[in-house]
C-alpha positions in Angstrom: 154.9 129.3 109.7 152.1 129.3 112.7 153.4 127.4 115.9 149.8 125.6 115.5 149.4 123.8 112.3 145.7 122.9 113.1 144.6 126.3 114.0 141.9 127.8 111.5 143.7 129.8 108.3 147.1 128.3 109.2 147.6 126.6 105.9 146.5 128.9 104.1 149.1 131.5 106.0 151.9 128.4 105.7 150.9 128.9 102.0 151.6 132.0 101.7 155.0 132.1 103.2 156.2 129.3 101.2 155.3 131.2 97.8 156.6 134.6 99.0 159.7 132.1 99.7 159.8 130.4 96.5 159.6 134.2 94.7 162.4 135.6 96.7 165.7 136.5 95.7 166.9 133.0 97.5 163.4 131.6 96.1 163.1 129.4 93.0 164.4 131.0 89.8 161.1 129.1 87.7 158.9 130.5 89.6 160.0 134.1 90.0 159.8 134.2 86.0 156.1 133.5 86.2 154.1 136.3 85.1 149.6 136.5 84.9 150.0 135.8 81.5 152.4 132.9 81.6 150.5 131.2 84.4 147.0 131.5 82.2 147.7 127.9 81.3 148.8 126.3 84.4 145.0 127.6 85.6 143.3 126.3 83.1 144.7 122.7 83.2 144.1 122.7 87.4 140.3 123.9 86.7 139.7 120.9 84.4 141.8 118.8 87.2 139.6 120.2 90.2 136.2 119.4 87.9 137.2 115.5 87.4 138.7 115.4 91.1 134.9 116.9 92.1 133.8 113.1 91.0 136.3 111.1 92.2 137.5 110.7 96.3 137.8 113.4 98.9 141.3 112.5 99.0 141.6 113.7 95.4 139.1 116.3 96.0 141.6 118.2 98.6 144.6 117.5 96.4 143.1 119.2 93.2 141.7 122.1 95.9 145.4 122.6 97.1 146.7 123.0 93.7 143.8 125.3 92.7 144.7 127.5 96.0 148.3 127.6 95.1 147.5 129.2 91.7 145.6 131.8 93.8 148.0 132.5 96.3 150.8 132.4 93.5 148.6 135.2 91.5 148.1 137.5 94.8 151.7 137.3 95.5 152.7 138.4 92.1 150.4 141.2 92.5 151.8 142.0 96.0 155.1 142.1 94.7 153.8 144.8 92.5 152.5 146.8 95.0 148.8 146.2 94.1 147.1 143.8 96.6 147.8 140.7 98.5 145.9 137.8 99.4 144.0 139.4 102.7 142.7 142.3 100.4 141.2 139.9 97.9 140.0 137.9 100.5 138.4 140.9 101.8 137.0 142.3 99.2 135.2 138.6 98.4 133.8 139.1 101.7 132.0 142.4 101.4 130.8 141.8 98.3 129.3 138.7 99.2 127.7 140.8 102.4 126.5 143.0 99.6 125.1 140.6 97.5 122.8 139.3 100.2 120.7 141.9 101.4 118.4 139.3 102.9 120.9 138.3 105.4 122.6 141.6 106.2 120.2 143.8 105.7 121.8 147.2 103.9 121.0 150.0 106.2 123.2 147.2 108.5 126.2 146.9 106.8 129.0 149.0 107.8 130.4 151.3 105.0 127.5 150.5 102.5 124.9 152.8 103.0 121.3 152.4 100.8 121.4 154.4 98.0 118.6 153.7 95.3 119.9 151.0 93.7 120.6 148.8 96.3 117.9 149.8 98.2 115.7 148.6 95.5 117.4 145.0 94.9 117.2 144.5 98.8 113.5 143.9 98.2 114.5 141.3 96.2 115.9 138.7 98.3 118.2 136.0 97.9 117.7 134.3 94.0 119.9 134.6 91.2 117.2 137.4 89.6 117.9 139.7 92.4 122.2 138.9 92.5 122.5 139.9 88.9 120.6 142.7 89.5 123.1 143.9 92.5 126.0 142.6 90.1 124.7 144.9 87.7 124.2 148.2 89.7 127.8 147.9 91.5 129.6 147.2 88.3 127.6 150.6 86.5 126.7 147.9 83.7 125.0 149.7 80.6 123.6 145.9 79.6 123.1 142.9 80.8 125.0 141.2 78.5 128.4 143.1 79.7 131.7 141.6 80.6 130.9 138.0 80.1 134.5 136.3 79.5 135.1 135.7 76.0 137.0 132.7 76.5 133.8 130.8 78.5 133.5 127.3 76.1 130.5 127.9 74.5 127.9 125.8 76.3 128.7 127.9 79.4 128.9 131.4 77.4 125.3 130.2 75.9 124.0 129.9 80.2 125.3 132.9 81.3 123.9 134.7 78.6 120.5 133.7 79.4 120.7 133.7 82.7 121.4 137.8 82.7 118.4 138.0 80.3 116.3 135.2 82.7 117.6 138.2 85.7 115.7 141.0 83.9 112.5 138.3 83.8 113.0 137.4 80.2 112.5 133.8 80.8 110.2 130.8 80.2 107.7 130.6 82.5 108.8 126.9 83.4 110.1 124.2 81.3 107.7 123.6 79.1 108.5 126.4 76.8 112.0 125.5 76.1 111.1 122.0 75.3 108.7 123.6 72.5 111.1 125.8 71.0 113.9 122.5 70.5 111.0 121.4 68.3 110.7 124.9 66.8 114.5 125.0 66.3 114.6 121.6 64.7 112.1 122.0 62.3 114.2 125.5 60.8 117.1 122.9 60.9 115.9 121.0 58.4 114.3 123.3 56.4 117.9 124.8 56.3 118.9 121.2 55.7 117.2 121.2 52.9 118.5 124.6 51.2 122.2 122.9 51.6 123.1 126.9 52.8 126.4 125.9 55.1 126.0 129.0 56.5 122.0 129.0 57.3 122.5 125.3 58.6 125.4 126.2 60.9 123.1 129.1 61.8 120.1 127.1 62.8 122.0 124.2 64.1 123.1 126.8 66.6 119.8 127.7 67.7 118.8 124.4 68.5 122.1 124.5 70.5 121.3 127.3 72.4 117.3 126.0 72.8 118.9 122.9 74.2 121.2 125.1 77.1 117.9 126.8 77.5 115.9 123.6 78.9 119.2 122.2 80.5 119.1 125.2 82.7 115.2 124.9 83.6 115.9 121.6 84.6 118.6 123.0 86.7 121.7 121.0 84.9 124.4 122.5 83.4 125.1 121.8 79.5 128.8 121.7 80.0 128.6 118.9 82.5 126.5 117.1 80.8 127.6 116.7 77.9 130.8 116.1 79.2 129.3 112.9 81.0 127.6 111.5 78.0 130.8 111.7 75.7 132.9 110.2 78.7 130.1 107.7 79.2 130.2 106.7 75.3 134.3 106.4 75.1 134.0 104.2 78.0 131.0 101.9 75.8 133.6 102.4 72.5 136.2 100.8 74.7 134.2 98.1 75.7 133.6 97.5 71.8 136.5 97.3 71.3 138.0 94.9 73.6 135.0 92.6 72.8 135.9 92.9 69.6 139.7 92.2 69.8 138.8 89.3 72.2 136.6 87.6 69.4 139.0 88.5 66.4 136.7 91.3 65.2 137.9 94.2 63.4 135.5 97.0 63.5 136.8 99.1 60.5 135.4 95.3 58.7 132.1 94.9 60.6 128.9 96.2 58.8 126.8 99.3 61.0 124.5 96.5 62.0 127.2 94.2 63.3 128.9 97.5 65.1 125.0 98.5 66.5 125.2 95.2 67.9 128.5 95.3 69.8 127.1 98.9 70.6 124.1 97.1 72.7 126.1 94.3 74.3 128.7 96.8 75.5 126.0 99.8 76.8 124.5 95.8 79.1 128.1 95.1 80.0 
């Protein structure tokens, strides 16, 4: 461990040690059974942990962070131990690629080891912007579309943003907002002409393209679906409860009350 605990990168380096400790022969005999695929889950529950910590206190903030780092380091060590890469490497490589990435700030006849070849010559012009970073995404990873290695397990709000923000990268985009917002009425109308047919299949169909219209003018307003709508289902549980506990405090039983006794309690709780 560094003699200086405060010096920059020492606990990420007193990180480090400890997990190459805790995977040694003298280490921790949980951990050394980990493998990629068994720590998949542990990953996914301190990404959902790091997103609600992101709201709460810095304290909680740089707790969640830690954890999420640990997952990191615990990956990179695994992979060390297999002879592939440590933590340094992929630290590295993060580096250069981000150097790549943004030709208006290191210019690309500057950077050392990437010389200008046609493609990234051409997205230099571009300048910063996500339009010209999916463009330099796409010609280092020799893409044939657009629409290539997007992760199939995204939830499907976010699959639905990144898919049309590659296509918004090759300028196939509204304009501005206003054309989204037109094509949710567009979408809605098919919904209930499909309605209307009682198809299941055309109405799950067309209930998904209003779907998709709706992450459409969430990301022209520059808010992500995902978020969203994870606030407005957190914001009406909290409301529910409130219901409810004005309900239990009165002697009310809301699987008894009428809609426009519960649409009532509904509009004292949103006040309250």
């Amino acid at each position: 461990m560094p003699a200086d605990r405060d010096a920059p990168g020492a606990g990420v380096a007193a990180l480090v040690e400890v997990v190459r400790t805790l995977l040694s022969p003298s280490g921790c005999a949980w951990d050394r059974e980990q493998t990629l695929l068994t720590l998949r889950t542990y990953l996914l529950e301190e990404t959902y942990e790091l997103l609600d910590a992101m709201e709460n206190s810095p304290q909680d903030h740089r707790e969640e962070l830690g954890d999420m780092l640990f997952q990191l380091v615990f990956q990179s060590a695994i992979r060390e131990r297999e002879g592939h890469f440590d933590l340094d490497d992929a630290a590295r490589g993060a580096a250069e690629k981000l150097i790549r990435r943004h030709p208006h700030v290191w210019p690309v006849d500057a950077q050392a080891g990437s010389p200008e070849t046609p493609e990234t010559g051409a997205v230099a012009g571009l300048g910063q912007g996500e339009r010209g970073w999916e463009s330099i995404k796409k010609s280092e990873k020799r893409r044939e579309s657009l629409m290539d290695d997007i992760p199939p397990t995204l939830p499907a709000l976010m699959e639905s943003e990144k898919i049309q923000r590659r296509a918004a990268a090759a300028g196939f985009d509204w304009p501005d907002r206003h054309g989204p917002r037109l094509k949710i009425d567009e979408e809605l109308a098919e919904l209930e002409e499909a309605v209307a047919t009682g198809d299941p299949a055309r109405i799950e169909d067309e209930l998904g393209d209003v779907l998709f219209a709706l992450v459409n003018l969430a990301r022209h307003l520059h808010v992500s679906p995902e978020l969203a709508l994870r606030g407005a289902s957190r914001k009406f549980a909290a409301r529910f409860r409130i219901m409810e506990r004005v309900a239990r405090t009165e002697g009310l039983d809301l699987h008894q009350m009428s809609l426009d006794e519960l649409e009532a309690l509904w509009v004292r709780a949103k006040k309250t």
